[in-house]
C-alpha positions in Angstrom: -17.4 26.7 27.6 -15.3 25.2 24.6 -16.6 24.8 20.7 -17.2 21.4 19.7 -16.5 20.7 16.4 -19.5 18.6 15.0 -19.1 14.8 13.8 -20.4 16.3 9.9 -17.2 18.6 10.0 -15.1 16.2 10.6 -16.4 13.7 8.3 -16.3 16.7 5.8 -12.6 17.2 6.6 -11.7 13.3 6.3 -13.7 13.6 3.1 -11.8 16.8 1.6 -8.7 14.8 2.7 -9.1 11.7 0.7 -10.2 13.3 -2.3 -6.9 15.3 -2.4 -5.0 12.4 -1.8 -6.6 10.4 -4.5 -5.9 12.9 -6.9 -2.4 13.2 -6.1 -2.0 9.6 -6.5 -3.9 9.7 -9.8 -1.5 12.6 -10.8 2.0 11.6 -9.1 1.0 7.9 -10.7 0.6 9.8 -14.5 2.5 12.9 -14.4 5.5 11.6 -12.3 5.8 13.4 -8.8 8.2 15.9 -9.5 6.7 16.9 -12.9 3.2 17.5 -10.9 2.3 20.6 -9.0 0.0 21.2 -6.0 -2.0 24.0 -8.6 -2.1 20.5 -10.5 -3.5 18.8 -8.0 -6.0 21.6 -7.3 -7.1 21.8 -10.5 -7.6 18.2 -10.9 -10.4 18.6 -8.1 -11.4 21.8 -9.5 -10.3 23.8 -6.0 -7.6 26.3 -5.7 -4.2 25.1 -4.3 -4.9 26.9 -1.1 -7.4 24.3 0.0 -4.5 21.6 -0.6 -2.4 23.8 1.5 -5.1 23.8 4.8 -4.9 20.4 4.6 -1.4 19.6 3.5 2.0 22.0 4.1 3.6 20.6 1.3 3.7 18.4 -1.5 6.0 15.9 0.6 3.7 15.9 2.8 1.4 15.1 0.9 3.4 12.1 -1.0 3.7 11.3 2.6 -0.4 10.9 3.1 -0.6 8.5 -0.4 1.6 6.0 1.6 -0.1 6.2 4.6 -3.2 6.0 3.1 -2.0 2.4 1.2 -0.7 1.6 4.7 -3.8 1.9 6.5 -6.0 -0.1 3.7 -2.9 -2.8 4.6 -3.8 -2.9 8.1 -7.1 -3.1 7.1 -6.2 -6.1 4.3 -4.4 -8.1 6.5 -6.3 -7.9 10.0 -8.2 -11.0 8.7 -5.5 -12.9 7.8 -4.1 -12.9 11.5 -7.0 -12.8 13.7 -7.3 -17.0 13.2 -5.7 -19.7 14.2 -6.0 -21.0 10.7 -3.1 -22.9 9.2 0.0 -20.6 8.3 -0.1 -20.8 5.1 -3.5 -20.3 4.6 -2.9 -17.0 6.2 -0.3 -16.3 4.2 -2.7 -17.2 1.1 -5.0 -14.9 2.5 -2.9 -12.1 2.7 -1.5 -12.6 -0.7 -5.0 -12.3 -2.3 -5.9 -8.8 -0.1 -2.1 -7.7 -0.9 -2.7 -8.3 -4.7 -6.5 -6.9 -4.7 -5.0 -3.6 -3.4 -2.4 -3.8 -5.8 -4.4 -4.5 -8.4 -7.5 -2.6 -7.9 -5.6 1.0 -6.7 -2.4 1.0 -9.8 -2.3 4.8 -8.9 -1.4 4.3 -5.5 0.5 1.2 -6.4 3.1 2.6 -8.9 3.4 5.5 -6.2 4.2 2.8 -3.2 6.5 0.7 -5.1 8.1 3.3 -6.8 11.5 5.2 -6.2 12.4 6.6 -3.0 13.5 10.1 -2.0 17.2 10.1 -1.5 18.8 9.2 1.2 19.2 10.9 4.3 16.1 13.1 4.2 12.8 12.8 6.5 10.6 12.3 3.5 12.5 8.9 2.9 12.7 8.0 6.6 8.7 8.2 7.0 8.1 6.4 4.0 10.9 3.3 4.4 9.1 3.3 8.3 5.6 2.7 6.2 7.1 0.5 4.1 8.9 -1.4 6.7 5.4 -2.0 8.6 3.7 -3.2 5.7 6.4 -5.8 5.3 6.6 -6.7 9.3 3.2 -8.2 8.3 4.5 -10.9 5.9 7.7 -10.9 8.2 5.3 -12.3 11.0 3.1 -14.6 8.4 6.3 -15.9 7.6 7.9 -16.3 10.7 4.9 -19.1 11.5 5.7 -21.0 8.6 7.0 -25.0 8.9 9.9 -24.1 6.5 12.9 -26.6 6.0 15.5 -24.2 6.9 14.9 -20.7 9.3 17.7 -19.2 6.3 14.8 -19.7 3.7 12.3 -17.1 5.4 13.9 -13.8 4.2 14.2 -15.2 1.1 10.8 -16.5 1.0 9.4 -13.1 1.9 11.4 -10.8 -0.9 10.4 -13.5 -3.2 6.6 -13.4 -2.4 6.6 -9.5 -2.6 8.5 -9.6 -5.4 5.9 -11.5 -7.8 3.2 -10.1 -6.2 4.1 -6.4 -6.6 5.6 -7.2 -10.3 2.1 -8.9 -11.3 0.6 -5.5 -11.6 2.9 -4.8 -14.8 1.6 -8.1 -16.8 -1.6 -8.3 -14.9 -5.0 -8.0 -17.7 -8.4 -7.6 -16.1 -9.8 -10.2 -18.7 -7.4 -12.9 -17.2 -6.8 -14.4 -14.3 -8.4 -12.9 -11.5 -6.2 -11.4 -8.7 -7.6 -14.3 -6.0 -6.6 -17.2 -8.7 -2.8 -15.6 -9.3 -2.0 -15.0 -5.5 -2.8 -18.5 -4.6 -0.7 -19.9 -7.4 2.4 -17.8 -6.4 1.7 -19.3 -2.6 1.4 -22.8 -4.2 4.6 -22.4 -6.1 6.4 -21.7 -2.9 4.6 -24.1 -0.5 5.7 -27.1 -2.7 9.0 -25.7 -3.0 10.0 -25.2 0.5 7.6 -27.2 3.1 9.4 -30.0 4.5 
């Protein structure tokens, strides 16, 4: 008869997992990621680096496992946003504000997501333009069910969008405007601009 391993193990696990992830987007986000170490990591959770090493092989893989993690609080974000039948571009509002609340309320995993990729032609870059390329098919299909005056206008539409909304997070001030009020003026400026 086979070993079961117990739902508290796992959670455990999932647990350990997380807070070694945070920490390397805490550290990749000050340190830079090549100037930061898995001992660094370690020591930023007060483990030794051979607990980073059960969980992770490497420190691409764990770069890897910050994007993922911002990927699945995406799906997460946006599963709201296109489970109605609401007007299009109130889902598109919608998940403006959940885009720019992660953005806004994770910088650490933010500067690592929108920052520069691997070079070209390695796996590390692959897996993370595939994340990246998910997280976008999202506005892609937001867009897509937009009443736009021109089908031309969408890809632009959509780089624009991203664009202000990921560059917010270098003026963005807590004390200001708050992340809900910002994403729904950028939508506004581009409804006006390009409904028929």
């Amino acid at each position: 008869m086979g070993t079961k391993v117990s739902k508290s193990g796992d959670d455990a696990t999932e647990v350990r997992r997380k807070e070694i992830v945070d920490a390397a987007a805490s550290l990749f986000a000050s340190k830079g990621i090549a100037s930061t170490t898995m001992r660094d990591i370690a020591a930023h959770i007060g483990k030794t680096p051979g607990i980073l090493y059960y969980h992770f092989k490497s420190k691409d893989d764990l770069l890897l496992a910050v994007h993922q993690r911002a990927e699945d609080w995406g799906e997460e974000i946006f599963a709201s946003a296109n489970k109605t039948d609401r007007d299009p571009w109130h889902n598109l509002e919608e998940a403006s504000i959940s885009h720019l609340q992660a953005l806004l309320g994770r910088p650490d995993y933010a500067a690592i997501v929108g920052g520069r990729m691997p070079p070209k032609g390695t796996e590390l870059r692959r897996n993370l333009v595939n994340i990246r390329d998910r997280w976008e098919q999202v506005f892609r299909d937001l867009i897509d069910k937009l009443p736009l005056k021109s089908d031309e206008d969408k890809k632009f539409l959509r780089m624009a969008l991203l664009g202000a909304l990921n560059h917010s997070a270098v003026w963005y001030r807590p004390d200001k405007d708050d992340p809900d009020v910002i994403a729904k003026q950028i939508v506004d400026l581009i409804r006006y601009r390009m409904s028929p």
